[in-house]
C-alpha positions as CSV (number, residue, x, y, z in Angstrom):
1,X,53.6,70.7,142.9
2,X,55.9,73.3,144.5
3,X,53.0,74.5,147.0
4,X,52.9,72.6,149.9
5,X,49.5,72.5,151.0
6,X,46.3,70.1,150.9
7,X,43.4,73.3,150.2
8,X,44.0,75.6,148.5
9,X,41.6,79.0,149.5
10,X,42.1,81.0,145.7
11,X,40.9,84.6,145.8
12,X,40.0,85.2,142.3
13,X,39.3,88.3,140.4
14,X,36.4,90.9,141.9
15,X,36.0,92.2,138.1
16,X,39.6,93.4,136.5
17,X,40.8,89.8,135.5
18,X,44.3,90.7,134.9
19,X,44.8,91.1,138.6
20,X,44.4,87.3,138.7
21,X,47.9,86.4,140.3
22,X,50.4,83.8,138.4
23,X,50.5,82.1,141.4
24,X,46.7,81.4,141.9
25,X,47.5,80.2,138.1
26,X,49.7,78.0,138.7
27,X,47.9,76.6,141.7
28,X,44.6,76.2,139.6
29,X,47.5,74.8,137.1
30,X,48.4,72.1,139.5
31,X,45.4,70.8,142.0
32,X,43.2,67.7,141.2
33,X,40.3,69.0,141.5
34,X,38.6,73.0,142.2
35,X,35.4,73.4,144.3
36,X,34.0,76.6,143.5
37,X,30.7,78.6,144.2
38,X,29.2,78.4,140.4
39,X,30.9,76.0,137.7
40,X,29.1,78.3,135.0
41,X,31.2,81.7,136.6
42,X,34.6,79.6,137.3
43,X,34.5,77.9,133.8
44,X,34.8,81.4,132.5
45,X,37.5,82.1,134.1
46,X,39.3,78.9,133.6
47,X,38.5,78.8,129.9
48,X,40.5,82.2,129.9
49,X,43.8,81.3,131.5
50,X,43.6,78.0,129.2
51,X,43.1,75.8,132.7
52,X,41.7,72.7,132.2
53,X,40.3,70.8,135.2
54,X,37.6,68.9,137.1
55,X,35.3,71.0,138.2
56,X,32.7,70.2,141.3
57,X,30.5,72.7,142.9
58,X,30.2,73.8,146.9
59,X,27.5,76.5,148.0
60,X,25.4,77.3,150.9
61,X,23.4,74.1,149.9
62,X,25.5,71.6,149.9
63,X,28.1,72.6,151.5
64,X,27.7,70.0,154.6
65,X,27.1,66.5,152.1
66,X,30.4,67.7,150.1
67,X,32.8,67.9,153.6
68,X,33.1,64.2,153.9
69,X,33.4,63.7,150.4
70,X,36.6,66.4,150.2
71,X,38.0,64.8,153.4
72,X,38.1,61.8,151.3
73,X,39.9,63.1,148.7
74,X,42.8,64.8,150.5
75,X,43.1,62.0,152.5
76,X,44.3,60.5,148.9
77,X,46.7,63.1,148.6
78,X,44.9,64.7,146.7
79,X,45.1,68.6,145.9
80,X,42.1,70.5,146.6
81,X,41.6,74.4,145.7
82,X,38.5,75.9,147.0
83,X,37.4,79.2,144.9
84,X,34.2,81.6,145.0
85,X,32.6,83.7,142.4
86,X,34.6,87.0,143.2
87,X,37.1,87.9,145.8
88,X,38.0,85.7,148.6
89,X,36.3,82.3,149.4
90,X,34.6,81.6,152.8
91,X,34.1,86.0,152.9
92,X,29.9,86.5,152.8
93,X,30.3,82.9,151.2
94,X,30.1,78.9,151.8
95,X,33.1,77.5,153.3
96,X,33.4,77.7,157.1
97,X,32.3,74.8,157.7
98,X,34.3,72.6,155.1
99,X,37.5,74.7,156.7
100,X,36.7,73.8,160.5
101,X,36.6,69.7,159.6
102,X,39.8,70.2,157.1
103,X,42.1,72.2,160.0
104,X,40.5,69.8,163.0
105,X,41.9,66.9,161.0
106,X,45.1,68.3,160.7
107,X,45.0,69.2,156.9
108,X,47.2,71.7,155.7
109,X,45.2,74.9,154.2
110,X,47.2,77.5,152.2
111,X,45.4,80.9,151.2
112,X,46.4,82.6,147.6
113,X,46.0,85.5,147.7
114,X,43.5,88.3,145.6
115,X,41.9,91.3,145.1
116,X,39.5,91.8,148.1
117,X,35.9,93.6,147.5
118,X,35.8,95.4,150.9
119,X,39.2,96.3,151.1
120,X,39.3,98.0,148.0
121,X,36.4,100.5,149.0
122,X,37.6,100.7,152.5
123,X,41.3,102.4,151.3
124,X,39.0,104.8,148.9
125,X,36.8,106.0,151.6
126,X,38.9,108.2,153.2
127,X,37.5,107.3,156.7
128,X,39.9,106.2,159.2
129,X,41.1,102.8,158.3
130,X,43.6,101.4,161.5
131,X,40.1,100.1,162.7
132,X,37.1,98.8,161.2
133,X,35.0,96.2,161.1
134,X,33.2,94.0,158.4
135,X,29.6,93.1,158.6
136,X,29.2,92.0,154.9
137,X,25.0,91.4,153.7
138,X,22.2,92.8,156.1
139,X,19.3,90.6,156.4
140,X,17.2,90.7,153.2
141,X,13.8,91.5,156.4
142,X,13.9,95.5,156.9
143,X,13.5,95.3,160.5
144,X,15.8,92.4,160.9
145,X,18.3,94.3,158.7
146,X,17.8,97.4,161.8
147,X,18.4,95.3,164.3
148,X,21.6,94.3,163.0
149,X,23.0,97.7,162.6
150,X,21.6,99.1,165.9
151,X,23.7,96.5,167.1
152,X,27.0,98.5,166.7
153,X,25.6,101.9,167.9
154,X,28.4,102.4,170.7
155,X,31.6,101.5,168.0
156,X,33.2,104.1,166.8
157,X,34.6,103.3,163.9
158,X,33.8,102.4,160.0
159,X,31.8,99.2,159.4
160,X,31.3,97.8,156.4
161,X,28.3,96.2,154.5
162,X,28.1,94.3,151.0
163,X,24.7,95.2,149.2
164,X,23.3,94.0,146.3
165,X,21.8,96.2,143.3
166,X,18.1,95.1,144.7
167,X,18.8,96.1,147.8
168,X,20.9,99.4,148.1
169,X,18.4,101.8,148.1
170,X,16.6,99.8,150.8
171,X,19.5,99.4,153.0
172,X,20.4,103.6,152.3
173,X,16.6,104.5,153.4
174,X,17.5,102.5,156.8
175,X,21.0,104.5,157.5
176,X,19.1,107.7,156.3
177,X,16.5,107.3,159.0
178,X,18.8,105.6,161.8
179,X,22.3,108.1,161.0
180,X,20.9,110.9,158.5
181,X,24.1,113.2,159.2
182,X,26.6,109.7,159.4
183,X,29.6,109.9,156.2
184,X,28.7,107.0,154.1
185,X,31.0,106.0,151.4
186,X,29.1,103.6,148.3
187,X,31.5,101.6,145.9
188,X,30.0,100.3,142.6
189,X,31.4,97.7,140.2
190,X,34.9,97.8,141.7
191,X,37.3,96.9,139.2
192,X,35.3,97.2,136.7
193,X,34.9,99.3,133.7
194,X,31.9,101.5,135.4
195,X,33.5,101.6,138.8
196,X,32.6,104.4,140.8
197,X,32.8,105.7,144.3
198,X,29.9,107.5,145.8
199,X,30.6,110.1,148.8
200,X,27.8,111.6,151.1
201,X,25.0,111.1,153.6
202,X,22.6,108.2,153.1
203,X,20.1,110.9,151.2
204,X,22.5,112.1,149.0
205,X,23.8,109.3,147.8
206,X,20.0,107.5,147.2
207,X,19.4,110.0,145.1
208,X,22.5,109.6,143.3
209,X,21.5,105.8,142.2
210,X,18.1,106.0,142.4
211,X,18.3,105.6,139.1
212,X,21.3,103.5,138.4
213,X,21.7,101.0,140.9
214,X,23.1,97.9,138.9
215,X,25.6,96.0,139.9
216,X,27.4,95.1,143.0
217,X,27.9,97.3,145.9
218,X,30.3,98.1,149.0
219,X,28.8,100.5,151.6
220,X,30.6,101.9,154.4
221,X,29.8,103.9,157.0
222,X,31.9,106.4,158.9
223,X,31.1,105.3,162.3
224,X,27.7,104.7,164.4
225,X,28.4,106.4,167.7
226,X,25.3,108.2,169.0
227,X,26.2,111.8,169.9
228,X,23.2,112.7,172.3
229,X,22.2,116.0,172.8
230,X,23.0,116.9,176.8
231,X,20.9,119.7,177.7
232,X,23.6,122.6,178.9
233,X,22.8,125.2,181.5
234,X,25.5,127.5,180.4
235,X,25.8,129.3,183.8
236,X,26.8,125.6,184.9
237,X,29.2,125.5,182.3
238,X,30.8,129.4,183.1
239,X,31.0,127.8,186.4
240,X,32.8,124.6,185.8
241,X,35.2,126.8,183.9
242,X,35.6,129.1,187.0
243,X,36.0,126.0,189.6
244,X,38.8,124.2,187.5
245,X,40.5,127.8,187.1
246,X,40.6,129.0,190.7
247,X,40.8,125.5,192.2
248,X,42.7,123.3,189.9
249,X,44.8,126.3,188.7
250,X,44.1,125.6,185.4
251,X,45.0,128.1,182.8
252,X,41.7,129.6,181.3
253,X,42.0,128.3,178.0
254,X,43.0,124.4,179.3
255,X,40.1,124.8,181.3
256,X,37.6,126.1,178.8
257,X,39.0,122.8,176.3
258,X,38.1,120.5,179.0
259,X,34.2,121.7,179.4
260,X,33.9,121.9,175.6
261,X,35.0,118.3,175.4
262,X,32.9,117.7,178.4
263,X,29.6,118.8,176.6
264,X,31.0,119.0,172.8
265,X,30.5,122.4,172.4
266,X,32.8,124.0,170.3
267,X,36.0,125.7,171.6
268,X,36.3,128.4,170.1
269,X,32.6,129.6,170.2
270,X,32.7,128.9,174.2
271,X,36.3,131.0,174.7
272,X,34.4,134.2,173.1
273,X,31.3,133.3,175.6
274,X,33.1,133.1,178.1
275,X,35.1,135.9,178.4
276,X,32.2,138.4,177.1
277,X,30.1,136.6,180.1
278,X,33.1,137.1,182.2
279,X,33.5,141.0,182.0
C-alpha cells in the first residue's frame, strides 16, 4: 500500500459521515485486518463505504490479551488499523497500552486523521482557545467526580469534559455548586442533525436540558481560578494610591490601575472614589 506504516490510528466520523476522509478510506481499503471498539458500530460504517474486511474487536476489556496477539501480526508484515466508535482512537478510549508495546518495539504508527469531538466544541465556545486542557469523563461517584475538578482550581484556562446523556445534569449540578458564576459552554450531538451549542452558567444551562438531555455531550468550562474576596479597607487603598503617587512618582491614574489590579476593584469606579475622597 502507498502508506508506510504498520498501525494505523483512523479517526472516524463523530456523527456527519461524509467528513470521513478518502484517505482513512483507502487506508481501511488497504490494511489486513481493523481493531475497533464495537464490530456492530464499525460494520456500519464499513458496510457504507462498501469496505470489506476482517474485523476483531479491542476495548477496555481486552485490550491487554489482544497486545501480544497484534504484535504478532505486524511482525508478519501485516497491516493493522486501530479505530474507535467516534472521533479519535486511544482519546477517553482503549489503546494506550497496545500503543506503548507497538512504539517500544519499534513499529511504525501512522495517525489518519478526523473530526475530533472536543475540538469541535472548543472553537464554538468562544472562550480563549491558545490554552486549554482536556480532562474527558468525570468519575461516574459524585464526590470522586469533585475531587477531580477541584483539582484544577488554580488554572486558568478552559478545561474540557466529555459527558454522557445520563450524566450531564449530574455533572452541571457539581459546577453549579463548585463555579455558579463560571461561563460554561455545552455541545450536543455535534455533527449531527440535532446539534446544538448551549451558552451560560451551569444553572442556566440545566435548565435548558433538563428536559432533553439525549445524546452525547462536550462541556467546557471557561476557567476554574478562584477569585477570593480580599477584605479592603478603602482608607488603605486611598493610601496606597497616595504612597505610589508622591513616592514612586506615579501619575495618578497609573497609580490608581495598579491598586485596582491589586484588589480587583474596578478602575473606573475607584478613579471617581478617589478623587471625590481626595477633595
Amino acid at each position: 500500500m502507498n502508506e508506510n506504516g504498520d498501525l494505523f490510528l483512523v479517526a472516524t466520523p463523530i456523527g456527519n459521515l461524509s467528513e470521513f476522509s478518502e484517505r482513512a478510506i483507502k487506508v481501511l481499503n488497504n490494511v489486513d485486518v481493523i481493531f475497533c471498539e464495537d464490530q456492530r458500530v464499525t460494520i456500519k460504517l464499513l458496510n457504507f463505504f462498501s469496505i470489506k474486511k476482517n474485523l476483531k474487536t479491542l476495548n477496555a476489556k481486552n485490550e491487554k490479551e489482544n497486545i501480544d496477539k497484534i504484535i504478532d501480526l505486524l511482525s508478519k508484515n501485516l497491516k493493522i488499523a486501530l479505530l474507535s466508535d467516534a472521533g479519535y482512537p486511544l482519546i477517553s478510549d482503549p489503546g494506550n497500552l497496545l500503543l506503548k508495546s507497538i512504539i517500544e518495539r519499534n513499529f511504525k504508527v501512522v495517525p489518519i486523521s478526523g473530526p475530533s469531538a472536543f475540538l469541535n466544541a472548543l472553537v464554538c465556545s468562544g472562550f480563549n482557545t491558545q490554552h486549554f486542557i482536556f480532562h474527558g469523563f468525570l468519575s461516574s461517584k459524585d464526590n470522586k467526580a469533585k475531587e477531580e475538578i477541584i483539582k484544577y482550581k488554580n488554572f486558568n484556562y478552559p478545561i474540557i469534559f466529555y459527558e454522557s446523556p445520563h450524566r450531564i445534569l449530574r455533572t452541571l449540578n457539581i459546577f453549579n455548586e463548585l463555579l455558579p458564576d463560571t461561563k460554561i459552554c455545552v455541545a450536543k450531538e455535534l455533527t449531527k442533525k440535532f446539534e446544538k451549542f448551549y451558552y451560560g452558567n451551569a444553572n442556566s444551562i440545566g435548565e435548558e436540558l433538563k428536559d432533553n438531555h439525549k445524546g452525547e455531550f462536550v462541556l467546557i468550562i471557561e476557567n476554574y481560578v478562584i477569585q477570593e474576596k480580599i477584605k479592603i479597607n478603602k482608607k488603605n487603598v486611598y493610601n496606597e494610591i497616595e504612597f505610589l503617587i508622591k513616592n514612586d512618582g506615579l501619575k495618578i491614574k497609573v497609580a490608581i490601575n495598579i491598586i485596582a489590579d491589586k484588589y480587583q476593584l474596578s478602575k473606573n469606579e475607584l478613579y471617581k472614589e478617589f478623587h471625590k475622597n481626595r477633595k
